[in-house]
C-alpha positions in Angstrom: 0.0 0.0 0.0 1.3 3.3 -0.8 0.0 6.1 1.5 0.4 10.0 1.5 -1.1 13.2 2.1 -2.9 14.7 -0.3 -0.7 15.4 -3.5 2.1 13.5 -2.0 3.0 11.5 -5.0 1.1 8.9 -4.4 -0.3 8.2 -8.2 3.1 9.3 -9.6 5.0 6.7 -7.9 2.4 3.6 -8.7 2.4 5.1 -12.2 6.4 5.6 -12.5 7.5 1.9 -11.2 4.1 -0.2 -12.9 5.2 -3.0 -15.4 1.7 -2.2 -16.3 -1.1 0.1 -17.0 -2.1 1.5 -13.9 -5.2 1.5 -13.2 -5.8 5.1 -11.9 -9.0 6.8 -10.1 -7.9 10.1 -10.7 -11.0 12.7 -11.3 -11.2 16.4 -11.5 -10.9 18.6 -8.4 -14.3 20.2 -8.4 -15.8 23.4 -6.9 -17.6 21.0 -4.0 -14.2 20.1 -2.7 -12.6 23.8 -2.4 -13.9 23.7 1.2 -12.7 20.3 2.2 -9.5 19.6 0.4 -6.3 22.4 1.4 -4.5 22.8 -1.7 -2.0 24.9 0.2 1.4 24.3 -1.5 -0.4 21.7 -4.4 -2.3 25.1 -6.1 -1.6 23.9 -9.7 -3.2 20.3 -8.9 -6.4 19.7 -11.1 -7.2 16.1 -10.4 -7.0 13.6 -7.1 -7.1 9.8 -6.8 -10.7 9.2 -5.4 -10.7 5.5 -4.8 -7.4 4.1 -5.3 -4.5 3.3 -8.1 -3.4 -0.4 -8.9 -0.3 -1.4 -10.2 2.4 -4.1 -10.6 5.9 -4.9 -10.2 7.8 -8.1 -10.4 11.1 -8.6 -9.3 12.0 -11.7 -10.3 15.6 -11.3 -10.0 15.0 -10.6 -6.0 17.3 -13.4 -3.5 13.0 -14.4 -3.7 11.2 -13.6 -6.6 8.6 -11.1 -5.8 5.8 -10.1 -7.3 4.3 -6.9 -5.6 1.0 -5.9 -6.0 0.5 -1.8 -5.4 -2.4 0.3 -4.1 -1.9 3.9 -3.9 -4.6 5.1 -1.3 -6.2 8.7 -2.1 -4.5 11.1 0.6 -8.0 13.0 2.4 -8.8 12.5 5.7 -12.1 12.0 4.1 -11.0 8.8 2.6 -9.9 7.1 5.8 -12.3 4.5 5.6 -11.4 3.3 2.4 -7.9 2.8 4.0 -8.4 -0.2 5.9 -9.8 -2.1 2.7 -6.8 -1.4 1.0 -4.7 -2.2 4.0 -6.5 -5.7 4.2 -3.7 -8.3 3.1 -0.9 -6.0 2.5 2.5 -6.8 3.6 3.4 -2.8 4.3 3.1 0.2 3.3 4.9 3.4 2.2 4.1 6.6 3.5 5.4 8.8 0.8 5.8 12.3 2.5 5.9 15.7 1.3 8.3 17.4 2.8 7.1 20.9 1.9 4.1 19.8 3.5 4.7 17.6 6.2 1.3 18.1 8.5 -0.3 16.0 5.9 2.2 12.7 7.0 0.8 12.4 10.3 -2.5 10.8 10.0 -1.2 7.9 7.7 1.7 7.3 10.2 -1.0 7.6 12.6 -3.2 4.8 10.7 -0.4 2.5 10.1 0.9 2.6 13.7 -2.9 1.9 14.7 -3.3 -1.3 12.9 0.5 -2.4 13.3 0.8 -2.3 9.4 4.7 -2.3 8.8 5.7 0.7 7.0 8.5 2.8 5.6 8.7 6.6 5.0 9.8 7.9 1.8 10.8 11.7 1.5 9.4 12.3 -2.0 12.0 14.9 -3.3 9.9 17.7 -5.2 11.9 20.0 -7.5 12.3 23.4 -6.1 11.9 22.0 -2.5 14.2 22.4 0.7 15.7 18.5 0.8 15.8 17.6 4.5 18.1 14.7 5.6 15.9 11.5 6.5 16.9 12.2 10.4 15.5 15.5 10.4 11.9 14.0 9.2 12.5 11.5 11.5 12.7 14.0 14.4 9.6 16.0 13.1 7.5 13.0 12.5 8.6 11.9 16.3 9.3 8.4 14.3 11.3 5.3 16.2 14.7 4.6 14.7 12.7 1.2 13.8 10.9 2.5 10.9 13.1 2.9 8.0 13.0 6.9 6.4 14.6 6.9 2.7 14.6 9.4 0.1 12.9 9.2 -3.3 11.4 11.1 -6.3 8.4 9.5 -7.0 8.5 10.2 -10.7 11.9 7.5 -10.9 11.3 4.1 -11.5 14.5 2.9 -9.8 13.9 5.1 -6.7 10.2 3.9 -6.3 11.4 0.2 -7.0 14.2 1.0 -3.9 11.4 1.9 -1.6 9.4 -0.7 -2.2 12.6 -3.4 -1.6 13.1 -1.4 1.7 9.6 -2.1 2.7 9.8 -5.5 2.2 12.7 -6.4 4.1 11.4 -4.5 6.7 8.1 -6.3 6.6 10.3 -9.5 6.8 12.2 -8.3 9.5 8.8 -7.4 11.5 6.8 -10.9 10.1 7.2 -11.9 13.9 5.8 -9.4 15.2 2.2 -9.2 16.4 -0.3 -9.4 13.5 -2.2 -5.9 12.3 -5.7 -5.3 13.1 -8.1 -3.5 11.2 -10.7 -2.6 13.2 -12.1 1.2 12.1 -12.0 3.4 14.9 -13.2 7.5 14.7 -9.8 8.5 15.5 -9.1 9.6 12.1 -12.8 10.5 11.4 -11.9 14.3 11.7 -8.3 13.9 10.4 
């Protein structure tokens, strides 16, 4: 599962590291939404994932073949729900983070904690934007040294492809751990 606020890079990164068509939910911003969704720092966006994207990626030269399945959630608050569906099954997730923006990280770190989902955060480097070093988001995210922070740009199919290994050795490494739960809770009702 691939996570995010809203116009983290969510779509971009399914879409950049696919081996095949995505399969993309994206729909025009409309006047309705001006109320609900911030566009603060994403002015120029026009459309936003409204259910989910899926795409694939096989890495069959992996040390064990791997065939990766990827849902990019959309990045409301409003869509929280929709979240736990997607999270059903998964292995991990990515949290991909704009760093321009970084309020918008807290409630999928805060979902993923919740449920005990594994997950990585990816520092999706924006052109033009100040490039923190993974400690530093770390420290503002108030993360444990446990959870892996990497850097990325979304738009790179190598970089995306890097995450995604990251996540999955770090779902390996935590496969003993306690199982997830999803179980909805209005915590992130209001997020």
């Amino acid at each position: 599962m691939i996570a995010g606020g809203f116009g983290a890079g969510k779509t971009t990164a399914v879409g950049a590291v696919s081996e095949i068509t995505p399969l993309s939910t994206e729909e025009y911003l409309t006047e309705a939404s001006t109320d609900v969704d911030n566009l603060a720092g994403v002015e120029a966006k026009r459309t936003t994932t409204v259910a989910f994207d899926f795409g694939r990626l096989s890495l069959p030269d992996a040390l064990v073949p791997l065939e990766l399945f990827l849902f990019g959630a959309p990045g409301q608050g409003r869509f929280v729900d929709l979240w736990y569906d997607l999270a059903r099954g998964a292995v991990g997730a990515v949290v991909l983070v704009d760093t321009r923006r970084l309020e918008s990280s807290f409630t999928p770190i805060s979902f993923f904690e919740d449920i005990g989902l594994p997950f990585v955060v990816a520092l999706n480097q924006f052109d033009g934007a100040h490039r923190y070093r993974p400690e530093q988001v770390r420290t503002a995210l108030e993360l444990p040294t446990s959870v892996p922070v990497v850097t990325c740009d979304a738009r790179d199919p190598n970089h995306v492809a890097g995450v995604l290994l990251t996540l999955v050795g770090h779902a390996v490494k935590n496969a003993s751990a306690a199982p997830f739960h999803l179980t909805p809770t209005t915590s992130f009702q209001d997020a």
